[in-house]
N, C-alpha and C positions, 0 to 999 in steps of 0.2 A: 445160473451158470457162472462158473467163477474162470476167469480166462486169466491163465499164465502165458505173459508176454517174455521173448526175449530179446533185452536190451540189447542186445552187441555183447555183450559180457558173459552171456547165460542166462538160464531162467532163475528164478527167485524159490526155490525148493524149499528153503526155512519158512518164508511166508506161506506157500502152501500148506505145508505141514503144521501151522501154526493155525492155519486158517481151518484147515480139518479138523483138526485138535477142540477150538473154538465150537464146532461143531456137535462134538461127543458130549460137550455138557449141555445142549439144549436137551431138554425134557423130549422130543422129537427121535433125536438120534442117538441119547445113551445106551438105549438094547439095541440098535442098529449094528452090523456090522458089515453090511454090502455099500456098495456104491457103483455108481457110473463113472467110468472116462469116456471122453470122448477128443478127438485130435480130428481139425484138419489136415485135408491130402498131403500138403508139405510137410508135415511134423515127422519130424524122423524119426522109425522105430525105436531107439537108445530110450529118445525124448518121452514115449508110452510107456516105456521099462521105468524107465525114473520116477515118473507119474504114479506108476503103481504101487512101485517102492515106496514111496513119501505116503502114498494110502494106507499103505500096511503100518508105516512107522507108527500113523496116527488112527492107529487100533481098527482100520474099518480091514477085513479079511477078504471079503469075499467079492471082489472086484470084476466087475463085467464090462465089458470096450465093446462102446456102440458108436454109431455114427451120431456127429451133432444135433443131427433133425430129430433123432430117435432119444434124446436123453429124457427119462420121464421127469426130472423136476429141471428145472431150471432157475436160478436166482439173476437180477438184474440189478447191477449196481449203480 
């Protein structure tokens, strides 16, 4: 699970997007093109729109919004 915090200032969307990006060259997820979101209660819808958005930029299409307990992979940093 990769968790986008927001400082006070906004969330970090380049790094997102950088960090997905990141992603499409592992041998794993280069024919990949779905992924999970997933937002707690507080996160404002916009915040899931954006989220998605930064998903698409970084080539994953096919995007599905679950609840945190339900994401099937999870990373721990």
């Amino acid at each position: 699970m990769i968790e986008i915090r927001n400082d006070g200032s906004g969330y970090d969307w380049q790094g997102l997007e950088d960090t997905l990006k990141g992603f499409k060259e592992m041998p794993a997820f280069a024919d990949r093109q779905d992924i999970e979101i997933a937002a707690e209660d507080n996160v404002a819808y916009q915040t899931v729109i954006s989220a998605m958005d930064t998903a698409i930029a970084a080539s994953f299409k096919d995007i599905g919004f679950v609840d945190p307990q339900s994401l099937s992979v999870k990373f721990k940093e």
